[in-house]
C-alpha positions in Angstrom: 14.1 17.0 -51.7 13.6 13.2 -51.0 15.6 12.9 -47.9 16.6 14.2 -44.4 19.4 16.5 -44.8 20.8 15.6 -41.4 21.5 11.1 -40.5 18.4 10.3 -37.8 19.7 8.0 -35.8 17.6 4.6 -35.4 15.2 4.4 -32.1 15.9 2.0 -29.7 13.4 0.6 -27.5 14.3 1.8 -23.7 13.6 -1.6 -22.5 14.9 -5.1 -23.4 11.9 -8.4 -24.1 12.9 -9.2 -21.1 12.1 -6.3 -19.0 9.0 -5.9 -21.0 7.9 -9.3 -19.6 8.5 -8.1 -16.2 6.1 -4.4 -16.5 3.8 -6.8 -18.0 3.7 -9.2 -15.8 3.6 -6.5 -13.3 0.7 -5.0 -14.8 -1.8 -8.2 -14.7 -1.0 -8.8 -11.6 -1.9 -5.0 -10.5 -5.0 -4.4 -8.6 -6.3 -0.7 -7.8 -6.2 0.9 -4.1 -10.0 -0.6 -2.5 -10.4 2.1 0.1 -13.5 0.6 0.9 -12.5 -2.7 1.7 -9.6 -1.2 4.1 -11.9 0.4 5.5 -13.6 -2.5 6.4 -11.1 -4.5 7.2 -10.3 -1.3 10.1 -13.9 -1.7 11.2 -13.5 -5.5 11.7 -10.3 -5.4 14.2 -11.2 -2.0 15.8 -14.4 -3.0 16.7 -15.8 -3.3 20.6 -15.8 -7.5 19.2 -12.9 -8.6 17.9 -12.7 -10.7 14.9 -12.8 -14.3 15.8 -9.4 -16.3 16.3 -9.8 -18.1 12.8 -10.0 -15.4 10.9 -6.8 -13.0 12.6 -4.3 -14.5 10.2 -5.9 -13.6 6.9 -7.4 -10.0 8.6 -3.5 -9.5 9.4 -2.2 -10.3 6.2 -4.8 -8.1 4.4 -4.2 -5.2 6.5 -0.5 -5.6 6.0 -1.4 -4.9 2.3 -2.6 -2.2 2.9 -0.5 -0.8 4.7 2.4 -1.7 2.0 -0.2 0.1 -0.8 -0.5 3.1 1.5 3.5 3.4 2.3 3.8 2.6 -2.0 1.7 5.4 -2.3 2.9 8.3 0.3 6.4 7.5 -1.3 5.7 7.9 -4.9 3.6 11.1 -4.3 6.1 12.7 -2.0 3.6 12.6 0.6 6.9 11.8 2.8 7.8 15.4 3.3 4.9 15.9 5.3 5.9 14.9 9.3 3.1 13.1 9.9 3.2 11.2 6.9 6.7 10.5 7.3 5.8 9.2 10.9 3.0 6.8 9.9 5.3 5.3 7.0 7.7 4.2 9.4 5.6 3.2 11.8 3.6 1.0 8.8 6.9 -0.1 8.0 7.7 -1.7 11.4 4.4 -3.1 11.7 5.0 -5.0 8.3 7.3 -6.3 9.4 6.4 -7.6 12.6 5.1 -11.4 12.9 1.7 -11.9 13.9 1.8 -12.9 18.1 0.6 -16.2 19.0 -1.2 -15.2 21.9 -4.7 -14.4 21.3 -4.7 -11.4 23.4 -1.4 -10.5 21.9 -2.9 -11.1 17.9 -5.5 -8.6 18.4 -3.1 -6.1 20.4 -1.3 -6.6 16.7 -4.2 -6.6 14.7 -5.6 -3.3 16.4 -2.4 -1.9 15.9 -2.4 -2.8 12.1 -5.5 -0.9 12.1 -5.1 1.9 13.6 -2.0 2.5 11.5 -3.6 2.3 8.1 -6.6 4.3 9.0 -4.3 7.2 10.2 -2.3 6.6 7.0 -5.0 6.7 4.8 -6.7 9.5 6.4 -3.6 11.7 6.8 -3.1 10.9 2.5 -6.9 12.4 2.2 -6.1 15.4 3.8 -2.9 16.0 2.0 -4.9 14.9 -1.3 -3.0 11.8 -2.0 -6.3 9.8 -1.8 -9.9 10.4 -2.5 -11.2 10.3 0.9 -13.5 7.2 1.1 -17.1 7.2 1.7 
């Protein structure tokens, strides 16, 4: 017997060249979770000094990545279910979405904020082993 006795229909690929393009581009333009550098970034707002004035922009934009990663990351584990989870997600959300002040006093208010939201995320995904707690 040479052939299948039953017709195999032919594969098709389940995405188009197009879409393809886009998980690839996707993909290059990945970069893992650094729980070290959020970390740091924390330790630089919530510190007794804050950061100086130049630098409140780019440590608020950073820590809004986190806190997207984090949010990214409680949602595709299901870490949602959990109350405080769910909590911290949509309090990161808000956050995110909030401009940075243009008061000084009023950027670090922000920028503490920030932080103290993405520590408690992260920490909270440790403990529900969503994350490798950092060292």
């Amino acid at each position: 017997m040479t052939g299948f006795a039953r017709p195999v229909r032919r594969w098709v690929p389940p995405l188009s060249g197009t879409e393809l393009v886009t998980v690839l581009d996707r993909l290059r333009g990945w970069t893992p979770f650094d729980g070290g550098a959020l970390l740091d970034d924390v330790a630089a707002v919530l510190d007794d000094v804050p950061p100086p004035e130049e630098d409140t922009a780019q440590l608020a934009e950073r820590l809004r990545g986190h806190l997207a990663r984090l949010v990214t990351i409680a949602v595709a584990s299901e870490a949602e279910q959990d109350p405080t989870v769910a909590q911290l997600v949509l309090r990161a959300r808000t956050l995110h979405a909030d401009r940075l002040p243009c008061g000084r006093q009023e950027a670090i208010a922000h920028l503490r904020r920030l932080g103290w939201t993405a520590n408690e995320l992260h920490d909270r995904l440790a403990v529900i082993r969503c994350l490798k707690e950092a060292a």
